[in-house]
C-alpha positions in Angstrom: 0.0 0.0 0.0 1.7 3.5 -1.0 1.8 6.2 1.3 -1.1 8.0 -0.3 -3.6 4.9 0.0 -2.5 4.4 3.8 -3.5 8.0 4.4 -6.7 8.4 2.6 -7.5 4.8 4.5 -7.0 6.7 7.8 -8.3 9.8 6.9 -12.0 7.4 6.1 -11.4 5.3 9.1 -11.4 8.8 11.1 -14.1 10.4 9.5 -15.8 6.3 10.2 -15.2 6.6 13.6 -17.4 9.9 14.3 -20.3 8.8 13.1 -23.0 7.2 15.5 -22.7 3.8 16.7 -26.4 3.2 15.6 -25.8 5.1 12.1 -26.5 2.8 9.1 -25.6 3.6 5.7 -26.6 1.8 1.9 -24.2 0.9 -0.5 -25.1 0.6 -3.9 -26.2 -3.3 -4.6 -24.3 -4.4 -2.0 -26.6 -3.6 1.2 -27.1 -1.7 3.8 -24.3 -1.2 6.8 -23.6 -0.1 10.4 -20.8 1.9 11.4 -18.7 -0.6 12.8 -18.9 -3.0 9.6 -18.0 0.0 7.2 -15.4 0.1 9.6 -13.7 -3.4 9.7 -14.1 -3.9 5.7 -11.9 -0.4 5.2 -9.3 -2.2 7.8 -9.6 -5.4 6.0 -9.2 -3.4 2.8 -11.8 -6.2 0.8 -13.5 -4.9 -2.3 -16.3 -2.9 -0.2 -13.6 -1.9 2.1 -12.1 -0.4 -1.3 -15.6 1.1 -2.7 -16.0 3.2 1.1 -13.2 4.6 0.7 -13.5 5.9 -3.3 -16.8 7.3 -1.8 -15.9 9.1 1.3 -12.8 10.5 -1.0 -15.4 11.7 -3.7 -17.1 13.3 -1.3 -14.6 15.1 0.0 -13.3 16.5 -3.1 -16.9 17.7 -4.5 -16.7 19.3 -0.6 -13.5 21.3 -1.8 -14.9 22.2 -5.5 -17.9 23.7 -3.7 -15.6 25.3 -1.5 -12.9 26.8 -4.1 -16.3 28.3 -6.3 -18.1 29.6 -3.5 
C-alpha cells in the first residue's frame, strides 16, 4: 500500500469513527451497513472496504470544489 492509500484509509477510518454507533448507511447493490462493519471492511481493505473509501474520498473533493467556487 503507498503512502497515499494508507492515508486516505485513515483519513476514512477517522471520519468512520465519528459517526453514531447506531448510524446505518446503503451501498449501492451491496446492502445496507452499520458503522462498525464500514469500519472493519476499510481495515480489511476487501473490495467494499475499497468502494467506502473511493466514496468518502469523492465526497470530500466535491466538498473542496464547492468550497474553491463559493
Amino acid at each position: 500500500m503507498t503512502d497515499l492509500q494508507e492515508a486516505m484509509k485513515k483519513l476514512v477510518l477517522a471520519r468512520l469513527e465519528m459517526l453514531p454507533n447506531n448510524k446505518k448507511m446503503s451501498i449501492g447493490s451491496s446492502g445496507e451497513f452499520s458503522r462498525d462493519e464500514m469500519i472493519e471492511h476499510v481495515k480489511k481493505g476487501d473490495a467494499l472496504g475499497k468502494k467506502i473509501i473511493e466514496i468518502e474520498m469523492e465526497f470530500l473533493q466535491a466538498l473542496k470544489k464547492r468550497a474553491l467556487y463559493g
